[in-house]
DODOLO-371564 format. One record per atom (N, C-alpha, C): residue number from 1; residue in three letters; atom name; x, y, z. Coordinates in pm, 1 decimal, always signed. Layout:
<sites>
<k:NUM, r:Ala, a:CA, xx:X, yy:Y, zz:Z>
...
</sites>
This chain:
<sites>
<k:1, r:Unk, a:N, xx:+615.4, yy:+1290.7, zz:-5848.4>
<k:1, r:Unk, a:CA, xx:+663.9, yy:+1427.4, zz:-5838.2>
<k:1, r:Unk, a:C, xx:+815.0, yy:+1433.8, zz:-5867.4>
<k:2, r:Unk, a:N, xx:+875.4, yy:+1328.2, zz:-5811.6>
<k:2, r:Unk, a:CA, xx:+1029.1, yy:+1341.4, zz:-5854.0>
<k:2, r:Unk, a:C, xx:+1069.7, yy:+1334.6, zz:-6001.6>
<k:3, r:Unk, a:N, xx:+976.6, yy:+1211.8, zz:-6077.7>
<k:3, r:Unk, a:CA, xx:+1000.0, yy:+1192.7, zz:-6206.4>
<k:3, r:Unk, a:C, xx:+984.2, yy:+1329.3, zz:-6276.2>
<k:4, r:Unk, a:N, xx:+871.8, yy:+1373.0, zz:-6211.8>
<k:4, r:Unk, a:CA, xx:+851.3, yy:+1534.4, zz:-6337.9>
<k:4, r:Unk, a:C, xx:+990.5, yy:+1637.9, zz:-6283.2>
<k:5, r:Unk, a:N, xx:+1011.8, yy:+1640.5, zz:-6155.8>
<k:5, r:Unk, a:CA, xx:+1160.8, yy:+1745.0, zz:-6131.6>
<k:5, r:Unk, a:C, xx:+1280.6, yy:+1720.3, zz:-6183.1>
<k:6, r:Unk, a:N, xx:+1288.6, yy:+1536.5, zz:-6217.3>
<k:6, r:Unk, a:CA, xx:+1387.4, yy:+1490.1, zz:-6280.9>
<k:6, r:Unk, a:C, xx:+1391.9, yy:+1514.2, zz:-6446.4>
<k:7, r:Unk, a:N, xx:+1285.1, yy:+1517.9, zz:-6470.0>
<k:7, r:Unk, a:CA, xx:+1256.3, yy:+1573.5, zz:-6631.1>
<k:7, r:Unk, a:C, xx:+1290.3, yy:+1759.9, zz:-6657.0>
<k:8, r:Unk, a:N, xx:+1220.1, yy:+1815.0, zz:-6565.8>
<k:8, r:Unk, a:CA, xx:+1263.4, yy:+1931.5, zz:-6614.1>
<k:8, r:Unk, a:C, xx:+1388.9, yy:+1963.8, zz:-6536.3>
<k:9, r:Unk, a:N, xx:+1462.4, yy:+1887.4, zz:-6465.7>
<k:9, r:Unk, a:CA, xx:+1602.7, yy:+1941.3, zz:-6480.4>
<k:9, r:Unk, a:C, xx:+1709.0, yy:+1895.4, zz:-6618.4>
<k:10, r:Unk, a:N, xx:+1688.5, yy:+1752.5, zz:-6622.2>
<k:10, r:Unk, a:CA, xx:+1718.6, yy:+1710.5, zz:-6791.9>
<k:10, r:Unk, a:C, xx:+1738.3, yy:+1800.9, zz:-6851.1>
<k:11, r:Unk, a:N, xx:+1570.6, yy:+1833.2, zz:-6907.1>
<k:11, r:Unk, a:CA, xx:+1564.8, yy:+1969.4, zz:-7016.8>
<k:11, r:Unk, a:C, xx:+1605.0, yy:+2025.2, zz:-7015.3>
<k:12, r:Unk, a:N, xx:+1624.0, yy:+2140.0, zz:-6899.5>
<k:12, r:Unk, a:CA, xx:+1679.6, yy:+2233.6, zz:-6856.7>
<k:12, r:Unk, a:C, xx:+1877.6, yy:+2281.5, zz:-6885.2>
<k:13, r:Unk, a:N, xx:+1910.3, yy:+2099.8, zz:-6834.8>
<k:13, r:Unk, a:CA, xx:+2043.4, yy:+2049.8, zz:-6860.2>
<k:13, r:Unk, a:C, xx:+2078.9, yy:+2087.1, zz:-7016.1>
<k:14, r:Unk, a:N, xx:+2024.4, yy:+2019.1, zz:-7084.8>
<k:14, r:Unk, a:CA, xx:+2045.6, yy:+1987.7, zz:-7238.3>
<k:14, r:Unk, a:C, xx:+2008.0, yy:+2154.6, zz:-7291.8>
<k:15, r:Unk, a:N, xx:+1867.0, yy:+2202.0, zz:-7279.6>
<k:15, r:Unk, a:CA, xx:+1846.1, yy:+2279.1, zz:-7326.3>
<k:15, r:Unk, a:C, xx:+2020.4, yy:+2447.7, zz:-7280.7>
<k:16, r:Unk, a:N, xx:+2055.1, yy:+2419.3, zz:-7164.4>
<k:16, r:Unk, a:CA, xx:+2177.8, yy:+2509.3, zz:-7129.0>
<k:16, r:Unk, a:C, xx:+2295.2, yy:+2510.9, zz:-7226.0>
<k:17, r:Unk, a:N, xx:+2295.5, yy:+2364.2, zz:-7215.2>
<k:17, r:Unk, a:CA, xx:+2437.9, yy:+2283.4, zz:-7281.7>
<k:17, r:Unk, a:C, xx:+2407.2, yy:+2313.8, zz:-7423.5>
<k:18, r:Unk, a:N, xx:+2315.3, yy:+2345.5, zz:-7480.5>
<k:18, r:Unk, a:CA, xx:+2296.9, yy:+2395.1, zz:-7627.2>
<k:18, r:Unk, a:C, xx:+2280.2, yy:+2560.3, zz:-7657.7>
<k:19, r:Unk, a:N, xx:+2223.2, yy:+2612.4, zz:-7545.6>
<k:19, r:Unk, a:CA, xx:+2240.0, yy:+2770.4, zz:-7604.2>
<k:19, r:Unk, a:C, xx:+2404.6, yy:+2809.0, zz:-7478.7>
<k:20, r:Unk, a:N, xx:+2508.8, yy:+2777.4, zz:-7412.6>
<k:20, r:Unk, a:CA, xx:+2616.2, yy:+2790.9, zz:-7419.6>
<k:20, r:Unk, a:C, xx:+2681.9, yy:+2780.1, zz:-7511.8>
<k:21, r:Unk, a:N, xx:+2688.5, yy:+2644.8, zz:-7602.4>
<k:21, r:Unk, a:CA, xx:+2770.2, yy:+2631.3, zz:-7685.3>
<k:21, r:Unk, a:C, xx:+2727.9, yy:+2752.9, zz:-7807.7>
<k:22, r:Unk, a:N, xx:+2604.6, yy:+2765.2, zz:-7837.7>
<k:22, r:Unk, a:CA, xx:+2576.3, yy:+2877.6, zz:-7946.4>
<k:22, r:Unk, a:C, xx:+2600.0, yy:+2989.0, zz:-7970.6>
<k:23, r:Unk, a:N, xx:+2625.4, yy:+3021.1, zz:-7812.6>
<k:23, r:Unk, a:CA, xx:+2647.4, yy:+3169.6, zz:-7767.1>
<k:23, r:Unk, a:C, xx:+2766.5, yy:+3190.3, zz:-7765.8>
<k:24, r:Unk, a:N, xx:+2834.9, yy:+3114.9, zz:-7772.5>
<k:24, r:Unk, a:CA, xx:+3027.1, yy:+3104.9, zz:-7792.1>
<k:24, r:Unk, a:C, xx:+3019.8, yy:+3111.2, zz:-7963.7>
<k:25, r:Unk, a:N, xx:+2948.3, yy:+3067.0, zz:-8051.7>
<k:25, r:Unk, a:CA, xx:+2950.7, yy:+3110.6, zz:-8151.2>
<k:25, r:Unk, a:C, xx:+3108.4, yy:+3029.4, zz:-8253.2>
<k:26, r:Unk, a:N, xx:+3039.3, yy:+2906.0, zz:-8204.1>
<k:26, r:Unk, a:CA, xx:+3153.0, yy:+2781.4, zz:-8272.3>
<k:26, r:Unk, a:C, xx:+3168.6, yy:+2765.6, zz:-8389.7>
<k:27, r:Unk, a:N, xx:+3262.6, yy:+2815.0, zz:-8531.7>
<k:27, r:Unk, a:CA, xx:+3205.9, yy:+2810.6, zz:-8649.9>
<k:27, r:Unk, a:C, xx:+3147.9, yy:+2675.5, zz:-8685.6>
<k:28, r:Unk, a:N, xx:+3027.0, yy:+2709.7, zz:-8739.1>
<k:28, r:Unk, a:CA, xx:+2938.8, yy:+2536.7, zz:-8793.0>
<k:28, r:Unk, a:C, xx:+3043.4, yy:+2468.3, zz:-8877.6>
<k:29, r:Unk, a:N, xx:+3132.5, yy:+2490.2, zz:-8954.8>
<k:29, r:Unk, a:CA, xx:+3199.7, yy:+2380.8, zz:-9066.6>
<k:29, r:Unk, a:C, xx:+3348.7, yy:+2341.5, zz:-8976.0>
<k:30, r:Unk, a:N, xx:+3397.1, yy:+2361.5, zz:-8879.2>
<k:30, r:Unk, a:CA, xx:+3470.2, yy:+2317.1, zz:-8766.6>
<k:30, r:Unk, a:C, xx:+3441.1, yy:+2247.9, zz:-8644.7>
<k:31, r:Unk, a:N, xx:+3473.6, yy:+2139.4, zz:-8597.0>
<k:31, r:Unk, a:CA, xx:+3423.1, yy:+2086.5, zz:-8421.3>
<k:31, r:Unk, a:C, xx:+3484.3, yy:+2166.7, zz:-8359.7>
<k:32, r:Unk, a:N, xx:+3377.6, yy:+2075.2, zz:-8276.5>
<k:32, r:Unk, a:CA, xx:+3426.0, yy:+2169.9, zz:-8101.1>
<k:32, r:Unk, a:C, xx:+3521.1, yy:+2157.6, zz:-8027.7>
<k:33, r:Unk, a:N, xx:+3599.1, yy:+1981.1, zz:-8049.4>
<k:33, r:Unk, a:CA, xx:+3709.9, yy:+1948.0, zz:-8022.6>
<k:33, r:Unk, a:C, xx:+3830.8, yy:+2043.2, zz:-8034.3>
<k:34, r:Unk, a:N, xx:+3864.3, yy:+2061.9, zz:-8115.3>
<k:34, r:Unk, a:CA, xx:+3990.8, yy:+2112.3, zz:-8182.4>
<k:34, r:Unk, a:C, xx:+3961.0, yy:+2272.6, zz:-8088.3>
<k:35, r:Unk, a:N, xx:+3884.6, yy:+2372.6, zz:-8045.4>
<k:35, r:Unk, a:CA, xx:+3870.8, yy:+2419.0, zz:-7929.9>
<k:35, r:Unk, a:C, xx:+3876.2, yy:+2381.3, zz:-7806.8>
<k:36, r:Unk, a:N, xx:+3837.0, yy:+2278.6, zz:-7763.6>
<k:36, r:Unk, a:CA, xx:+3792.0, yy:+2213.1, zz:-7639.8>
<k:36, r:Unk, a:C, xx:+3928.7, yy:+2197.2, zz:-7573.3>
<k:37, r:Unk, a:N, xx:+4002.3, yy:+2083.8, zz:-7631.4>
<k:37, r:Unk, a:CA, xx:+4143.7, yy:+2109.6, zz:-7630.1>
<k:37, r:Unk, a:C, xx:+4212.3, yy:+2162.8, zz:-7542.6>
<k:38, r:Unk, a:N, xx:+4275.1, yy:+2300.3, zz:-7583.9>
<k:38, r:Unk, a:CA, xx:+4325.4, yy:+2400.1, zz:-7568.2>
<k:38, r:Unk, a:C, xx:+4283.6, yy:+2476.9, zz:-7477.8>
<k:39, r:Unk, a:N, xx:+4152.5, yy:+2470.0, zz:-7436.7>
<k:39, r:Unk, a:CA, xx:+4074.3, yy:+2569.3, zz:-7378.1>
<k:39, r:Unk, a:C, xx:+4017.4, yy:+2451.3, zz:-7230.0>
<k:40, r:Unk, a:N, xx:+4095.3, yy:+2410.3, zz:-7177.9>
<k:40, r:Unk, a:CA, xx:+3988.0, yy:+2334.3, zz:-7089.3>
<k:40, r:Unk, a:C, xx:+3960.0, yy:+2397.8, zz:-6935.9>
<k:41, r:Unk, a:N, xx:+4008.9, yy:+2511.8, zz:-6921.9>
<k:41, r:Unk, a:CA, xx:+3989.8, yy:+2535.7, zz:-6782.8>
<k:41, r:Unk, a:C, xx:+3858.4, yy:+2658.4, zz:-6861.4>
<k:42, r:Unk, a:N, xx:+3824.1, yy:+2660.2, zz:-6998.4>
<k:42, r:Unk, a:CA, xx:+3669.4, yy:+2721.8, zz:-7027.7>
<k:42, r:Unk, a:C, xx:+3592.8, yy:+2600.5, zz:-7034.3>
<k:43, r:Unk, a:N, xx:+3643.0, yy:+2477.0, zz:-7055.5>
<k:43, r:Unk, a:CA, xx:+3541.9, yy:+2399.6, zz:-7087.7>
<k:43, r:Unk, a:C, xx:+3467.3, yy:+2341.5, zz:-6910.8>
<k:44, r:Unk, a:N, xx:+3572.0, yy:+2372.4, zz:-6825.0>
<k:44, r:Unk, a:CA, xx:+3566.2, yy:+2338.3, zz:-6704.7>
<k:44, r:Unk, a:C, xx:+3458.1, yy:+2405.1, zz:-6637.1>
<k:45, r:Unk, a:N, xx:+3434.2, yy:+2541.7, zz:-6653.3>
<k:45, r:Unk, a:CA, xx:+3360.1, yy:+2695.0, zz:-6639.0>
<k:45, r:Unk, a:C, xx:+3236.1, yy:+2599.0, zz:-6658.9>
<k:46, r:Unk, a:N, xx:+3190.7, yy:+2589.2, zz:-6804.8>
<k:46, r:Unk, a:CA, xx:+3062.8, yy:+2536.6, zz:-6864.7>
<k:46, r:Unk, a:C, xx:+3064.0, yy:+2461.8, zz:-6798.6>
<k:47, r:Unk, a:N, xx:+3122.4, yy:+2341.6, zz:-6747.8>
<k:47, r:Unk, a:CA, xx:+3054.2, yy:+2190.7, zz:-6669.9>
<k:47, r:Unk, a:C, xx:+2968.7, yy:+2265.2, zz:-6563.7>
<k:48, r:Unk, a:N, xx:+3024.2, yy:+2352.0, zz:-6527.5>
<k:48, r:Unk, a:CA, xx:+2970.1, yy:+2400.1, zz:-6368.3>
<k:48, r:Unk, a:C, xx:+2827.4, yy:+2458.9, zz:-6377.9>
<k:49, r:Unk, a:N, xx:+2844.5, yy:+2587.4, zz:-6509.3>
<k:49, r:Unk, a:CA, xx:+2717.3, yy:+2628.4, zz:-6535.3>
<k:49, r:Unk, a:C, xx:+2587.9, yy:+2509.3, zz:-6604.5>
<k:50, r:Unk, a:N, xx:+2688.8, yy:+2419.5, zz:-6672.6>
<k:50, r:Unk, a:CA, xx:+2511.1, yy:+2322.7, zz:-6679.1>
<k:50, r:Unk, a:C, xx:+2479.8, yy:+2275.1, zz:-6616.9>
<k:51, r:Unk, a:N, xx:+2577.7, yy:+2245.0, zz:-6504.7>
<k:51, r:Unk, a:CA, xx:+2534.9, yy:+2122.9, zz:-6394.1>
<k:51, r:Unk, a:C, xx:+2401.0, yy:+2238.4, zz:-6268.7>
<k:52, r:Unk, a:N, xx:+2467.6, yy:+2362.3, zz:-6302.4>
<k:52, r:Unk, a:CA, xx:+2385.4, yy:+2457.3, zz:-6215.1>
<k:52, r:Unk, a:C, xx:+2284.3, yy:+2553.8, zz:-6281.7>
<k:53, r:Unk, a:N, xx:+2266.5, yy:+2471.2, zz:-6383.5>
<k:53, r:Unk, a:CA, xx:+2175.8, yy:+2536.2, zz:-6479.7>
<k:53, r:Unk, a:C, xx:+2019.4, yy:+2642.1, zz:-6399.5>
<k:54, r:Unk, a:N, xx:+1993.4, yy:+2620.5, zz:-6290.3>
<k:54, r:Unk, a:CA, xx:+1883.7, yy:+2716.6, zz:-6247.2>
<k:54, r:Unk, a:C, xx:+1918.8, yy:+2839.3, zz:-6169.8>
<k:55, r:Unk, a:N, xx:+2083.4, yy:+2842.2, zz:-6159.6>
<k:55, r:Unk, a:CA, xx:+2182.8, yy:+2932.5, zz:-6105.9>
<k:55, r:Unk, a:C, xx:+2228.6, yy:+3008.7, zz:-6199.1>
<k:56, r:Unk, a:N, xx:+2259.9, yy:+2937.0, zz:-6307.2>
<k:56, r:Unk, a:CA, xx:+2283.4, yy:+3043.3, zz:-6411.9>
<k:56, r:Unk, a:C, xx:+2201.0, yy:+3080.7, zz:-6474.0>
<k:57, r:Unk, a:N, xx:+2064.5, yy:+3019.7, zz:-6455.2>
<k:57, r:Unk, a:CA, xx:+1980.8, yy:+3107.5, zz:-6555.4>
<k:57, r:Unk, a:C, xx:+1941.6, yy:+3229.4, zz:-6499.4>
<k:58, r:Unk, a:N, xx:+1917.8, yy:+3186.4, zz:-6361.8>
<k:58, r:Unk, a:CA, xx:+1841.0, yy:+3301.9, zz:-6277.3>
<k:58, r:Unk, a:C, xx:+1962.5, yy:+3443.3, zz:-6254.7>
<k:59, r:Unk, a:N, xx:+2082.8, yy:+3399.1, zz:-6278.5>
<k:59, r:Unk, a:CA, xx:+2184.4, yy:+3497.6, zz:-6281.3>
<k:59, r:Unk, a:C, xx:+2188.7, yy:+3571.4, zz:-6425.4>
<k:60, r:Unk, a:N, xx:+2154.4, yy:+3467.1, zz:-6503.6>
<k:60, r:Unk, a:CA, xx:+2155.9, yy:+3550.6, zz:-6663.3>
<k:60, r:Unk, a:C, xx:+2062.1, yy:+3662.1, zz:-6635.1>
<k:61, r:Unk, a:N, xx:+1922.5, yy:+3615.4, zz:-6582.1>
<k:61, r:Unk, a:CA, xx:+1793.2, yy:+3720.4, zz:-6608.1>
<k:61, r:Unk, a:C, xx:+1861.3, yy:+3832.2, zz:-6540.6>
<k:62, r:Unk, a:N, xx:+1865.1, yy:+3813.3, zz:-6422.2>
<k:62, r:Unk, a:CA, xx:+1925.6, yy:+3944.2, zz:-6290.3>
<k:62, r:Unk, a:C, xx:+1974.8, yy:+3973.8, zz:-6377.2>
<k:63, r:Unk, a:N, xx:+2099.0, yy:+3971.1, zz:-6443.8>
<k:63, r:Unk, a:CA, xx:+2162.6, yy:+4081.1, zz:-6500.8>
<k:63, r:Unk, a:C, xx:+2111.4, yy:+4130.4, zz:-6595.2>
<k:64, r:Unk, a:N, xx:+1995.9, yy:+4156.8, zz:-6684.9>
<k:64, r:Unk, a:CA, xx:+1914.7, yy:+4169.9, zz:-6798.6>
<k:64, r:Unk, a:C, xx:+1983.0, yy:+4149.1, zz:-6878.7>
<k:65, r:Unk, a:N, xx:+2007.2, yy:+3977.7, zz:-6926.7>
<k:65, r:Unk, a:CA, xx:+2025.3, yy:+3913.9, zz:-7021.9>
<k:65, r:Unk, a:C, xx:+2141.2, yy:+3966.6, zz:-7099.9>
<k:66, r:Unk, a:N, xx:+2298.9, yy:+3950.6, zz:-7099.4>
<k:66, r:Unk, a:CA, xx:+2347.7, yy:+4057.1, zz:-7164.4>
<k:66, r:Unk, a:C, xx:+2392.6, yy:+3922.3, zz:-7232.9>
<k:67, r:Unk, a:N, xx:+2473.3, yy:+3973.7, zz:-7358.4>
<k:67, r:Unk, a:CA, xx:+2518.8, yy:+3885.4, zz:-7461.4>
<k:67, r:Unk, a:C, xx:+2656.9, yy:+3789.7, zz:-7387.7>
<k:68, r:Unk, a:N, xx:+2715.3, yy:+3700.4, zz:-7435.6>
<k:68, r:Unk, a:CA, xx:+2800.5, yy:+3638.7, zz:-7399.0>
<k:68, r:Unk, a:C, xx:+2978.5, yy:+3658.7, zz:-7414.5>
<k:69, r:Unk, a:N, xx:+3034.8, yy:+3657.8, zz:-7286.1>
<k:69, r:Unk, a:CA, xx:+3175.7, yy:+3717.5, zz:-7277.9>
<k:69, r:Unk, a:C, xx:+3274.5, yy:+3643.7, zz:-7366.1>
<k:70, r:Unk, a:N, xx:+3239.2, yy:+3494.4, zz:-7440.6>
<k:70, r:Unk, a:CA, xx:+3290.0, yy:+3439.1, zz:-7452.7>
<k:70, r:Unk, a:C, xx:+3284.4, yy:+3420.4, zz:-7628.1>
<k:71, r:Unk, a:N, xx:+3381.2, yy:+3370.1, zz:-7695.9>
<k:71, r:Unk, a:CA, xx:+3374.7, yy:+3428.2, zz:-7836.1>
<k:71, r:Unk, a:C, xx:+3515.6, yy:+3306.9, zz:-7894.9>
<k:72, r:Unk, a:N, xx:+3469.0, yy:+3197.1, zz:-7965.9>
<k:72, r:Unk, a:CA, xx:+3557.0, yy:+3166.2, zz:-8048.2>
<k:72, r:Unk, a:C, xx:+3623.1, yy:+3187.5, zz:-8170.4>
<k:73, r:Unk, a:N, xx:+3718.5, yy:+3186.9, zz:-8176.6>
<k:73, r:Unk, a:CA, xx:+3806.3, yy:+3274.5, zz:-8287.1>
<k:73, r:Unk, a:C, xx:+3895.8, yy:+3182.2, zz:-8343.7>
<k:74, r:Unk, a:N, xx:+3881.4, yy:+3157.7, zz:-8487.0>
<k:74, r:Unk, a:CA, xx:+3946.6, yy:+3122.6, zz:-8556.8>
<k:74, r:Unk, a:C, xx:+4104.0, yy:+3192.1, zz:-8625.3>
<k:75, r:Unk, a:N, xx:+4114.1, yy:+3301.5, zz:-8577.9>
<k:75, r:Unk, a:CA, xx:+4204.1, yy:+3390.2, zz:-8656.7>
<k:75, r:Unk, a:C, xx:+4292.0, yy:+3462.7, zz:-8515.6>
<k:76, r:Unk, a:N, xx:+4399.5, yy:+3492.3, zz:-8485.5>
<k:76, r:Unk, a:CA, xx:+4405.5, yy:+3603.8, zz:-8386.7>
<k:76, r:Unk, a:C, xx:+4581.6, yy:+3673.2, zz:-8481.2>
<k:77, r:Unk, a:N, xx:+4551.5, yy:+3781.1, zz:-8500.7>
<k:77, r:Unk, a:CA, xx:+4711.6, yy:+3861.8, zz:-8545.7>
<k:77, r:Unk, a:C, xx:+4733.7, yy:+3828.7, zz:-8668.2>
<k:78, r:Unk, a:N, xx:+4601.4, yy:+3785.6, zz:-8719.4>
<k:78, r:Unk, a:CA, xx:+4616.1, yy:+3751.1, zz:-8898.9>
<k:78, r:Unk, a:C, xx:+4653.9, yy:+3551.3, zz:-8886.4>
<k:79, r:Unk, a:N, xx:+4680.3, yy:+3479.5, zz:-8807.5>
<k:79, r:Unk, a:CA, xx:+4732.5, yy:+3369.8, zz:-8778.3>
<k:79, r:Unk, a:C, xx:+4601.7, yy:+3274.8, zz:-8779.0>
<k:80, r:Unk, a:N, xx:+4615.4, yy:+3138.3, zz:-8807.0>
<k:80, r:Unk, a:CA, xx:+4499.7, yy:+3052.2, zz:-8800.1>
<k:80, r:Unk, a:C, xx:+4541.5, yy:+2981.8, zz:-8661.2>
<k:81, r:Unk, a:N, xx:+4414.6, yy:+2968.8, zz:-8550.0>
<k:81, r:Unk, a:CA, xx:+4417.9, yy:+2952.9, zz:-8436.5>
<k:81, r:Unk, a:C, xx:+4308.0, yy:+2900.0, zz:-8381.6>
<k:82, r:Unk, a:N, xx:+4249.3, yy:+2828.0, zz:-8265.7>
<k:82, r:Unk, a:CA, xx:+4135.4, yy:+2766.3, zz:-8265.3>
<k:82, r:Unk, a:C, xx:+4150.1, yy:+2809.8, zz:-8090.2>
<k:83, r:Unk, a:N, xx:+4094.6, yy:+2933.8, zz:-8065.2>
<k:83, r:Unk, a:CA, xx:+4092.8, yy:+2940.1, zz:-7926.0>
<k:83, r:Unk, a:C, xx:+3952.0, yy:+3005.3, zz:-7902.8>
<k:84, r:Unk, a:N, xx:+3928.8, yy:+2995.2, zz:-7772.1>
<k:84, r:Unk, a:CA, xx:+3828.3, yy:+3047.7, zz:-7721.9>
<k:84, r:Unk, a:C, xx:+3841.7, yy:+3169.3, zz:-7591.8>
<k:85, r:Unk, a:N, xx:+3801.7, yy:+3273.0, zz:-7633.0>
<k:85, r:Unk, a:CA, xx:+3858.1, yy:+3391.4, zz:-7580.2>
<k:85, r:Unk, a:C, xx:+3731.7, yy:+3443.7, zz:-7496.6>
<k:86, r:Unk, a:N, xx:+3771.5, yy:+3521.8, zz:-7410.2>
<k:86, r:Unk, a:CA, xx:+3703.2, yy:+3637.0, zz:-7302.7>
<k:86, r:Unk, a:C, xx:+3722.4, yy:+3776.2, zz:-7361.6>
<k:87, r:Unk, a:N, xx:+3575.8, yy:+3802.1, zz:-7395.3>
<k:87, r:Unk, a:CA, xx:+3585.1, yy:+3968.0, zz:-7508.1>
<k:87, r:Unk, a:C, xx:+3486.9, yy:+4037.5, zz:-7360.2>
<k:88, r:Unk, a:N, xx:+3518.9, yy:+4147.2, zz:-7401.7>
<k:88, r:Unk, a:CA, xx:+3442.8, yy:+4233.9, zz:-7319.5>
<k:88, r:Unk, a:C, xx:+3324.4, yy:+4336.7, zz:-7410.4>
<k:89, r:Unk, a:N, xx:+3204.3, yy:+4340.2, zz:-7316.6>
<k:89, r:Unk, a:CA, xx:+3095.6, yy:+4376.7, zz:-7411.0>
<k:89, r:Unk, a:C, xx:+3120.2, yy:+4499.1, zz:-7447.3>
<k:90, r:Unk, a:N, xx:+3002.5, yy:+4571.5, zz:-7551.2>
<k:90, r:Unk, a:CA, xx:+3075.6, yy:+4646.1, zz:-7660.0>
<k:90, r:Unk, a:C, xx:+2983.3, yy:+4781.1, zz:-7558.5>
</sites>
């Protein structure tokens, strides 16, 4: 019984840690590094939500699923920049 709770928390783990990063919307022909960086008290945020991955999911649903606050940006004031920003929904 433990082995199967230990499996679907895994999944669960990995499967988080992959639709976070997607939902930040990282351009594909750039890493994640060169964000990560700069941004570590966001990258700090995420440790927490994958590690609590059945906390945040069950908080995503409650709120009916809204899109993500979080938004990387290559550009800010016409300038080339590699940050990761807090947008507010539309």
């Amino acid at each position: 019984m433990a082995d199967k709770l230990s499996a679907i928390y895994a999944i669960g783990f990995f499967a988080t840690w992959i639709a976070l990063y997607l939902r930040v919307g990282f351009p594909p022909h750039r890493g994640w590094l060169e964000f990560l960086l700069p941004n570590l008290w966001w990258f700090a945020l995420m440790v927490v939500k994958i590690w609590g991955w059945p906390i945040t999911l069950a908080h995503w649903i409650y709120a009916g699923c809204p899109p993500s606050r979080w938004q990387a940006v290559t550009s800010l004031n016409g300038r080339e920049a590699r940050s990761i920003v807090r947008v507010e929904p539309v």
